[in-house]
ChimeraX commands (.cxc) that place a marker at each C-alpha (Angstrom):
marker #1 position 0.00,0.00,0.00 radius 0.5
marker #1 position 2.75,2.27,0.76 radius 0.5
marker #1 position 4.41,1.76,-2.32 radius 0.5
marker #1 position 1.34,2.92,-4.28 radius 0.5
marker #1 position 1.19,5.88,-1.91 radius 0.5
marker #1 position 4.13,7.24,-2.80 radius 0.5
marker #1 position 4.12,6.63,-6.74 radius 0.5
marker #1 position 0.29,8.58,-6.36 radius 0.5
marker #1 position 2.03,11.61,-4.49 radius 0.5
marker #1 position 4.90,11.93,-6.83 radius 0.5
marker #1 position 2.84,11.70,-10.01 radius 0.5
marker #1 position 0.58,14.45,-8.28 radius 0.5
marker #1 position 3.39,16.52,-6.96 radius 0.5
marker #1 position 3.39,19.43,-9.20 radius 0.5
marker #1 position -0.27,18.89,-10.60 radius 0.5
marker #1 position -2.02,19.40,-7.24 radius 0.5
marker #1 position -4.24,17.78,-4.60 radius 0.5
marker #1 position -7.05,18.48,-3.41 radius 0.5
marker #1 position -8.62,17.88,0.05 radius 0.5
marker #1 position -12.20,16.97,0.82 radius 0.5
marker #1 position -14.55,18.76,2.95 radius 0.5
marker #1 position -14.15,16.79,6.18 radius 0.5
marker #1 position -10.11,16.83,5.88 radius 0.5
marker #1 position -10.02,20.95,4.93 radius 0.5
marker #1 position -12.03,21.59,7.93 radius 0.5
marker #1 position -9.63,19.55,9.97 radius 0.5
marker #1 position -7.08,21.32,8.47 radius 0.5
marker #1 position -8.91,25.01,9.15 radius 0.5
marker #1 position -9.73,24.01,12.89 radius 0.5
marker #1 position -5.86,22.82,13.64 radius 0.5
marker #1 position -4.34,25.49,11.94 radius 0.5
marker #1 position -6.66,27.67,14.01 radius 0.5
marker #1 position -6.55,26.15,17.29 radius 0.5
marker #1 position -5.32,22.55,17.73 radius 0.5
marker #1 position -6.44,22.39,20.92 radius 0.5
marker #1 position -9.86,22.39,20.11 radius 0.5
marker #1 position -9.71,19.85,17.36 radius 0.5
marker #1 position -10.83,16.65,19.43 radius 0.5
marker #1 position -13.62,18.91,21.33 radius 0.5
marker #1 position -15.16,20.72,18.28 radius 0.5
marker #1 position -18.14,18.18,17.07 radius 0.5
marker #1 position -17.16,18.52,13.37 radius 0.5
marker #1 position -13.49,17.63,13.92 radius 0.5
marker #1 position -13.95,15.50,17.51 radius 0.5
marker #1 position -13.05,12.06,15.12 radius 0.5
marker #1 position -9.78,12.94,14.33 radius 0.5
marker #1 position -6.34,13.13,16.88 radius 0.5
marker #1 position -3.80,16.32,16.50 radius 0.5
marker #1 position -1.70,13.37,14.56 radius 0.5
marker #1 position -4.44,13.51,12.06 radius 0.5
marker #1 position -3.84,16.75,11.46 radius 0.5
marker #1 position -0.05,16.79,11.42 radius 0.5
marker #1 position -0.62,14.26,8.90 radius 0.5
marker #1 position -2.79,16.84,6.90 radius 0.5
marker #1 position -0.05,19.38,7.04 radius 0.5
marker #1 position 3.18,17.15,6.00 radius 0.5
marker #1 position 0.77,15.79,3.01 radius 0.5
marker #1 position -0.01,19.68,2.10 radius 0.5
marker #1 position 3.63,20.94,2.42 radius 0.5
marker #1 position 4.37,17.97,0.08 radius 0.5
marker #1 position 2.41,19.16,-3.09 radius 0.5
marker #1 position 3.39,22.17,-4.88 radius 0.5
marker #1 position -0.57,23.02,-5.78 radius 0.5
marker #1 position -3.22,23.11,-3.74 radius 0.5
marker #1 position -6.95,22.56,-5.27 radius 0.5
marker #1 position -10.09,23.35,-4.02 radius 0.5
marker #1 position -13.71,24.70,-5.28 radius 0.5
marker #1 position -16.28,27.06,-4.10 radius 0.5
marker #1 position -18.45,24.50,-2.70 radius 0.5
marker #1 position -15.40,22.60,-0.62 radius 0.5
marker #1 position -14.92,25.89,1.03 radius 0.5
marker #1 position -18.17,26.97,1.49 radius 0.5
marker #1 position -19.17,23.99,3.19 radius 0.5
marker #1 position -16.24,24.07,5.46 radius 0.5
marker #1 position -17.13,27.74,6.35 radius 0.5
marker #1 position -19.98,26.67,7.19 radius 0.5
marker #1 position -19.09,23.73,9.17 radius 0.5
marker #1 position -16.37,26.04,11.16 radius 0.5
marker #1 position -19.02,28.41,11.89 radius 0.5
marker #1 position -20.59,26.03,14.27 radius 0.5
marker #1 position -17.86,26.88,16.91 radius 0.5
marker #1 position -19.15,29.21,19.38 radius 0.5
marker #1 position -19.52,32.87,17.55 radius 0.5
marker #1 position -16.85,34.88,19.46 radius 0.5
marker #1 position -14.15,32.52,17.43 radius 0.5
marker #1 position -16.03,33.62,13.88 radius 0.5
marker #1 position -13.46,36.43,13.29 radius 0.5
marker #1 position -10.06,34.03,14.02 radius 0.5
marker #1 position -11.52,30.97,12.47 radius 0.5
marker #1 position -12.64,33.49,9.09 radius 0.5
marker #1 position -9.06,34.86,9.47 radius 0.5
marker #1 position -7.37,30.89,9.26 radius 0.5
marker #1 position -9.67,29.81,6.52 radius 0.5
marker #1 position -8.75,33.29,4.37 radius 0.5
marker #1 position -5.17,32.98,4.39 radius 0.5
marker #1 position -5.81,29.41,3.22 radius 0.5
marker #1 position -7.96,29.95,0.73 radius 0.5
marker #1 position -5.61,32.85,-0.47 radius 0.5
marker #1 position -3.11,29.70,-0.85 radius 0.5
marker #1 position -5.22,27.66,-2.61 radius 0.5
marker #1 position -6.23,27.51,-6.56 radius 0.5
marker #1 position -9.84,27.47,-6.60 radius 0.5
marker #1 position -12.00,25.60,-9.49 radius 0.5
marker #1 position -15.37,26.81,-10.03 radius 0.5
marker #1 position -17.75,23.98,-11.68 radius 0.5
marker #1 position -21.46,25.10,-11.97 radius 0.5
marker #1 position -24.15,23.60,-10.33 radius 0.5
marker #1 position -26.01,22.82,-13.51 radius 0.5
marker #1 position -23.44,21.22,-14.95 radius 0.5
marker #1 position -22.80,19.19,-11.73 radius 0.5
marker #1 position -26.18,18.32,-11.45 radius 0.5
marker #1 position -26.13,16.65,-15.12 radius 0.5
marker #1 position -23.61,14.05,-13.33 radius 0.5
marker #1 position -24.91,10.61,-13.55 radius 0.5
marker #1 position -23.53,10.39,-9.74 radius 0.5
marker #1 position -24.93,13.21,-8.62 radius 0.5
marker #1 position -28.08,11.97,-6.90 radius 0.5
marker #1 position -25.74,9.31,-4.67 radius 0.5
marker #1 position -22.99,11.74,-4.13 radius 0.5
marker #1 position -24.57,15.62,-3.81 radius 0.5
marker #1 position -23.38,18.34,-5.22 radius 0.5
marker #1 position -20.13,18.87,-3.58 radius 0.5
marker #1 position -18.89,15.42,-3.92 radius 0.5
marker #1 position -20.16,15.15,-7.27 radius 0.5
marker #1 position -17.32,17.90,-8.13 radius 0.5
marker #1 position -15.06,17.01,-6.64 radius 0.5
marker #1 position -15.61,13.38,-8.29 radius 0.5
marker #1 position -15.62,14.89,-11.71 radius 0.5
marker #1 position -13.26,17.68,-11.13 radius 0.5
marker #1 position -11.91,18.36,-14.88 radius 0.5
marker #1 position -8.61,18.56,-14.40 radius 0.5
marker #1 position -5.95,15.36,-13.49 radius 0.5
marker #1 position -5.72,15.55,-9.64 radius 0.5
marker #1 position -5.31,13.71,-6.56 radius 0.5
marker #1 position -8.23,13.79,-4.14 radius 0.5
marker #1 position -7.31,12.42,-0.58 radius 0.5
marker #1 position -10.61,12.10,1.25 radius 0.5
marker #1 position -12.01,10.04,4.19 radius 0.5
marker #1 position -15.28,9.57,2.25 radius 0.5
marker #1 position -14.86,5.58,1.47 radius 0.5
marker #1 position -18.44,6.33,-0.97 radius 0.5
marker #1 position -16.30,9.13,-2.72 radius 0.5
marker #1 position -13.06,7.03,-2.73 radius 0.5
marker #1 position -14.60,4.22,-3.88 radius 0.5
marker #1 position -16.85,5.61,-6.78 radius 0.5
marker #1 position -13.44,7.84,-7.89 radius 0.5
marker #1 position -11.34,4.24,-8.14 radius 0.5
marker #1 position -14.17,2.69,-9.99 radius 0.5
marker #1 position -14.09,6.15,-12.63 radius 0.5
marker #1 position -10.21,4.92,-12.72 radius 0.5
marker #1 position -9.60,8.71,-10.79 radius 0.5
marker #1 position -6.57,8.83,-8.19 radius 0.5
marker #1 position -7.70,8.88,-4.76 radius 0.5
marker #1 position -5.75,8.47,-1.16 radius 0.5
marker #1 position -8.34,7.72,1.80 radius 0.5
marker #1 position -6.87,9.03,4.77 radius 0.5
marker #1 position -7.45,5.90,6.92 radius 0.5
marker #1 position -4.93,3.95,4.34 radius 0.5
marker #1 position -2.47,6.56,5.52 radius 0.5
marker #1 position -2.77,6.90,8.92 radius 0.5
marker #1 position -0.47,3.86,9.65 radius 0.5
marker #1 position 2.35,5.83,7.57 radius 0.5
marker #1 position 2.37,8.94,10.08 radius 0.5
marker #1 position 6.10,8.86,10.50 radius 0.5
marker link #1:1,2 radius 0.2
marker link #1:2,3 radius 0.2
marker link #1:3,4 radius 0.2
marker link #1:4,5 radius 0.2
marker link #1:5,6 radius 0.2
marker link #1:6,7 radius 0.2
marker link #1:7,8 radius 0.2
marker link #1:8,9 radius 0.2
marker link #1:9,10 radius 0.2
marker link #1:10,11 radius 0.2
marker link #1:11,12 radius 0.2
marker link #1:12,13 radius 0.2
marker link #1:13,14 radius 0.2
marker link #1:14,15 radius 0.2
marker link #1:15,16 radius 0.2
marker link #1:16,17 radius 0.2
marker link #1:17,18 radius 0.2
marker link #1:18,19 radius 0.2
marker link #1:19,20 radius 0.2
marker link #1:20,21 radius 0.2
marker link #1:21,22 radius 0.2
marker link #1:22,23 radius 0.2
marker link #1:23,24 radius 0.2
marker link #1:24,25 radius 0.2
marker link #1:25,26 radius 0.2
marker link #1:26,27 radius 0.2
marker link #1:27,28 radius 0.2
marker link #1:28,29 radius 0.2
marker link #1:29,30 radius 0.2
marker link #1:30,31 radius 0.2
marker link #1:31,32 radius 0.2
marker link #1:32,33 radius 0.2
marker link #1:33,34 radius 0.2
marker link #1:34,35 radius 0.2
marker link #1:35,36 radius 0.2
marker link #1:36,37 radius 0.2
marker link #1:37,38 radius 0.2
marker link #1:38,39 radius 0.2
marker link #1:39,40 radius 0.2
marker link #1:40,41 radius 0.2
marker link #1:41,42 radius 0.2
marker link #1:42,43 radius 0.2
marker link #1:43,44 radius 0.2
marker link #1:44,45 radius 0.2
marker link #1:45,46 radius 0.2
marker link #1:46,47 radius 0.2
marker link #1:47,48 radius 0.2
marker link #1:48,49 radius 0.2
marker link #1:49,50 radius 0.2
marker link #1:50,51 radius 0.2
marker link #1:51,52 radius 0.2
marker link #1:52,53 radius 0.2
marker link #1:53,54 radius 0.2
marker link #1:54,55 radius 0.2
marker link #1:55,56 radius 0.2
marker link #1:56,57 radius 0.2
marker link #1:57,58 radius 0.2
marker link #1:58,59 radius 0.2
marker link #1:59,60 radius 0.2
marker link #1:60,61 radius 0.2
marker link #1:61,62 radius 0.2
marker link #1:62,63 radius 0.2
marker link #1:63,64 radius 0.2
marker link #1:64,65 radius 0.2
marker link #1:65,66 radius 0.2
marker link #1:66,67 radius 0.2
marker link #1:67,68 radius 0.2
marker link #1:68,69 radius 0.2
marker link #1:69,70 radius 0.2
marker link #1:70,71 radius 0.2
marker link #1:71,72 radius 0.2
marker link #1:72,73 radius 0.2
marker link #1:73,74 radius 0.2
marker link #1:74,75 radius 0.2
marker link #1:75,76 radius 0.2
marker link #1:76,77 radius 0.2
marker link #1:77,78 radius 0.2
marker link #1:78,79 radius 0.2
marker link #1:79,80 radius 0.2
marker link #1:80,81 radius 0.2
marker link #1:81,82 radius 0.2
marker link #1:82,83 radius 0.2
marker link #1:83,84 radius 0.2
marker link #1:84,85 radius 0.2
marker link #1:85,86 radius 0.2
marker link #1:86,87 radius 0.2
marker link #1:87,88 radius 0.2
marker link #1:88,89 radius 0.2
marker link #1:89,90 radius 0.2
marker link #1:90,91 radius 0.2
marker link #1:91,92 radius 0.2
marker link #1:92,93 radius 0.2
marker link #1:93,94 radius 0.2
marker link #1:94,95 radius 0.2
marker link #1:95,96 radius 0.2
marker link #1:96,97 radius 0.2
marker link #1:97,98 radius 0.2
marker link #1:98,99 radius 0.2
marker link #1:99,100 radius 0.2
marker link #1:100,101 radius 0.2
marker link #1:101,102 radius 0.2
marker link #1:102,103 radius 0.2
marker link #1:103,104 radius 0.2
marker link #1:104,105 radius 0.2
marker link #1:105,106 radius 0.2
marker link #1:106,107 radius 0.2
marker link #1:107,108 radius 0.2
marker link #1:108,109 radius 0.2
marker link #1:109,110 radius 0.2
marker link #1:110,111 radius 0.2
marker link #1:111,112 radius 0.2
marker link #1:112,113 radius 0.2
marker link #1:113,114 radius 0.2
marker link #1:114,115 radius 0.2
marker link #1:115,116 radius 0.2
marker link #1:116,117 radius 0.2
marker link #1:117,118 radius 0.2
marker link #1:118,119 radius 0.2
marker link #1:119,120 radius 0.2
marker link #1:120,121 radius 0.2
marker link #1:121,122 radius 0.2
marker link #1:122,123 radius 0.2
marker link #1:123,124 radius 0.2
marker link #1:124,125 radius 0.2
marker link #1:125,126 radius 0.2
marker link #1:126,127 radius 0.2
marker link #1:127,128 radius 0.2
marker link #1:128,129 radius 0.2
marker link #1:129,130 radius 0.2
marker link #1:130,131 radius 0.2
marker link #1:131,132 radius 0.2
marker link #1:132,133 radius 0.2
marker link #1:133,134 radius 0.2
marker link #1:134,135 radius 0.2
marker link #1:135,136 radius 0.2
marker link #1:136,137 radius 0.2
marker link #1:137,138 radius 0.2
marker link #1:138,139 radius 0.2
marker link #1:139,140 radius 0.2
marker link #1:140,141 radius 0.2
marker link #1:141,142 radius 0.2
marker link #1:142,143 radius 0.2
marker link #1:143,144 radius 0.2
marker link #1:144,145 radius 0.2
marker link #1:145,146 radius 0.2
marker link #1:146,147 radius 0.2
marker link #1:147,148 radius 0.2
marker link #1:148,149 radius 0.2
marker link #1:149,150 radius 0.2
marker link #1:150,151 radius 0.2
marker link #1:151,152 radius 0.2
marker link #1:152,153 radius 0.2
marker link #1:153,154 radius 0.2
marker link #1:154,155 radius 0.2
marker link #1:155,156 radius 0.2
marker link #1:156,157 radius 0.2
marker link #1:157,158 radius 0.2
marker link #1:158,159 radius 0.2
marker link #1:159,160 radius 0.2
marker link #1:160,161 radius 0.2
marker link #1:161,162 radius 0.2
marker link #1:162,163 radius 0.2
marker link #1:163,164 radius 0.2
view
């Protein structure tokens, strides 16, 4: 497994990953506040090594990928923390979003997606995102309906084991 790990990241080194919803906001909250990361609802499943794992995967690829419904969902998500954190959270998530390329897909078109109705609309972009990129994800329906298009795809659970 580790093997195919590694080929994935170096073929997708310069041509960018992206991460899903669940792993951005894990990334937003620990870059925030780690602390908070096992007591915030939306992030209590994952450890501070899950994030660290997040950030040495991130620093590893030159391009970072993302689209307007990733982040809006994660803003969203991050604005369940109590509402005096709004303006340091909104702070974290800018300066990563001004780090990120961002790929707008439309709705419409999305919704034409024969997987749409099994994935929703953010998923479903992220599953036909038009550009050759790796999507690391801890969605196993996501993951498993992007290996079965023959897309790249890391779940972060097949990963976690490699921390070092």
């Amino acid at each position: 497994m580790s093997d195919h790990i590694g080929r994935l990241a170096r073929k997708y080194k310069d041509k960018g990953v992206l991460l899903d919803t669940n792993l951005l906001l894990l990334f937003v909250i620990g870059s925030y506040r780690r602390d908070i990361i096992s007591e915030f609802k939306r992030t209590a499943q994952y450890t501070l090594a899950d994030f660290e794992l997040v950030v040495k995967i991130l620093k590893f690829f030159r391009t970072k990928l993302t689209t307007p419904n990733i982040l809006t969902e994660v803003d969203n998500l991050a604005r369940q923390l109590p509402k005096n954190q709004y303006a340091a959270v909104s702070k974290t998530l800018k300066g990563i979003i001004e780090n990120t390329f961002e790929k707008y897909v439309s709705s419409a078109e999305a919704s034409r997606s024969d997987v749409y109705a099994a994935l929703g609309l953010t998923d479903t972009i992220t599953h036909d995102y038009p550009d050759e990129i790796l999507v690391i994800t801890d969605d196993f329906e996501l993951y498993n309906r992007l290996g079965s298009k023959n897309r790249d795809a890391i779940n972060i659970n097949h990963i976690r084991e490699f921390r070092s």
